[in-house]
C-alpha positions as CSV (number, residue, x, y, z in Angstrom):
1,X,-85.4,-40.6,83.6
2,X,-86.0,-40.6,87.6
3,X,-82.9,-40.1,90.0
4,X,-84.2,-43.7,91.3
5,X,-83.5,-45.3,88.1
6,X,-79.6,-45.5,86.0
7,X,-79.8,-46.7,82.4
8,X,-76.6,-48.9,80.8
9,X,-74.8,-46.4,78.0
10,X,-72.2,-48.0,77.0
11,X,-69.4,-50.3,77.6
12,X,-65.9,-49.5,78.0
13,X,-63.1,-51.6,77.5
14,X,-59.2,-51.1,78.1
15,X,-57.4,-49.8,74.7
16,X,-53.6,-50.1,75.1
17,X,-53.2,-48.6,71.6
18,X,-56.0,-46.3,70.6
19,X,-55.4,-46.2,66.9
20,X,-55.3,-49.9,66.5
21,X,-58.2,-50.5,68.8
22,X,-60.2,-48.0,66.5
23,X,-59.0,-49.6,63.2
24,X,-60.5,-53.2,64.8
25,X,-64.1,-52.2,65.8
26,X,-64.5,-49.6,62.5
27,X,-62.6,-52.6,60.2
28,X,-63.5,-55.6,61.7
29,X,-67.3,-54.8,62.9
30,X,-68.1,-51.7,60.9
31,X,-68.5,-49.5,63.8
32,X,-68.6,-45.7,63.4
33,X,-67.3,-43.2,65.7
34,X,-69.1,-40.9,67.7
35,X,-66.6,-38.9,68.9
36,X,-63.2,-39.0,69.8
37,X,-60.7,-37.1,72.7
38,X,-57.3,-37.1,71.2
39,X,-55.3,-40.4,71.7
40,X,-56.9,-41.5,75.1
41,X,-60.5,-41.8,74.7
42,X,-63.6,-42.7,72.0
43,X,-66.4,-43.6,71.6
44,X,-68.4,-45.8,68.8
45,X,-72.0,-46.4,67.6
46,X,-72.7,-50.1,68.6
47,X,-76.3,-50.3,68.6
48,X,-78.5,-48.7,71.6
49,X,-75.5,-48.7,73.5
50,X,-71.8,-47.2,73.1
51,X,-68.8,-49.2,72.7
52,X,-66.3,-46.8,74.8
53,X,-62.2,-47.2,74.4
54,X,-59.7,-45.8,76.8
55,X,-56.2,-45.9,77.1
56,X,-54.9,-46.5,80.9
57,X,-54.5,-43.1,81.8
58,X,-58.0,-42.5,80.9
59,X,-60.0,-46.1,81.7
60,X,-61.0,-46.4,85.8
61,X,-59.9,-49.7,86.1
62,X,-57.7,-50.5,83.4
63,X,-57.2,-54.1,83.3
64,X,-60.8,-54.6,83.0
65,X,-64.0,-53.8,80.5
66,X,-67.2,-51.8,82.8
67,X,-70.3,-51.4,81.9
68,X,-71.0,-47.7,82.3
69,X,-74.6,-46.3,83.7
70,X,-75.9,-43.2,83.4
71,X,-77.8,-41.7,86.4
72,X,-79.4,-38.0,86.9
73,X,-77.9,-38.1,90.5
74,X,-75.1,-40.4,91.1
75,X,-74.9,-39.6,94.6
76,X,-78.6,-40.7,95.2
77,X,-77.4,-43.6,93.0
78,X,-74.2,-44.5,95.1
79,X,-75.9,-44.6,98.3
80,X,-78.8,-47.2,97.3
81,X,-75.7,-49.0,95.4
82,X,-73.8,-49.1,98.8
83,X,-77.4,-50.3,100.7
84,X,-77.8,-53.2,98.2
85,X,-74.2,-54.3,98.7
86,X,-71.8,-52.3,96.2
87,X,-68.3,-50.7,97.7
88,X,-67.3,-47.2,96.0
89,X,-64.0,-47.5,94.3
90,X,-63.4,-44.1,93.4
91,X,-65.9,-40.9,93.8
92,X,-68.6,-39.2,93.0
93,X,-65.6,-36.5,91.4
94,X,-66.1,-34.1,88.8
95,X,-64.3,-34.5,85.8
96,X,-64.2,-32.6,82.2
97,X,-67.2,-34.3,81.0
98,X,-69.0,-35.9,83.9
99,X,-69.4,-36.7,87.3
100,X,-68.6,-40.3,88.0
101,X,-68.5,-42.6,90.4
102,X,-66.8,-46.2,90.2
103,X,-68.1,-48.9,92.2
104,X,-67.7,-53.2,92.3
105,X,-71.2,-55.2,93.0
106,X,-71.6,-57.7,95.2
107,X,-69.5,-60.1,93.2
108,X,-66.5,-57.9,92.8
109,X,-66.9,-56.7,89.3
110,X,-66.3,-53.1,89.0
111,X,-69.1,-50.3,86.9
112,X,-69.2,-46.8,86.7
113,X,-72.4,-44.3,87.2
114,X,-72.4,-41.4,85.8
115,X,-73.9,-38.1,84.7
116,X,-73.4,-35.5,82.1
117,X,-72.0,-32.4,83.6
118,X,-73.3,-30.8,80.2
């Protein structure tokens, strides 16, 4: 994948209880997990994409479900983002995992871009 070009990954909604969020996507949809960061993060198989849940301290804008792109360089990324109308919410910052960036489009609804740090 080009620097030029992000690729959706997953989505990520709001959990407010990560247990019981877990128990509905497994029970209810059949869902497996991927992988799973203690009580605040995980992630399950949902097709070609990943269905992400986060508890508030660990979601970037809690109240709300993101879709998450993946980018080789999210600054390159962030700055055509910001030329075609997006405003940077939080970032580029370098986190455990990643380095992300969270942004809204032109129409207020907010997205992350990202990139593996591994």
């Amino acid at each position: 994948m080009s620097d030029s070009k992000c690729e959706l990954r997953s989505i990520l909604l709001p959990a407010s209880n990560l247990e019981r969020s877990l128990a509905f996507y497994q029970d209810g949809l059949g869902l497996a997990v991927r992988m799973r960061d203690r009580d605040v993060y995980a992630e399950l198989s949902a097709g070609s994409i990943k269905l992400a849940l986060a508890t508030p301290a660990n979601h970037p804008v809690p109240e709300t479900a993101l879709p998450v792109f993946r980018s080789e360089d999210v600054s390159v990324a962030v700055s055509r983002l910001l030329a075609t109308g997006a405003t940077v919410l939080s970032g580029p910052v370098e986190g455990a995992h990643e380095i992300r960036a969270v942004l809204r489009d032109p129409s207020g609804n907010p997205f992350v871009v990202y990139r593996s740090r591994a």
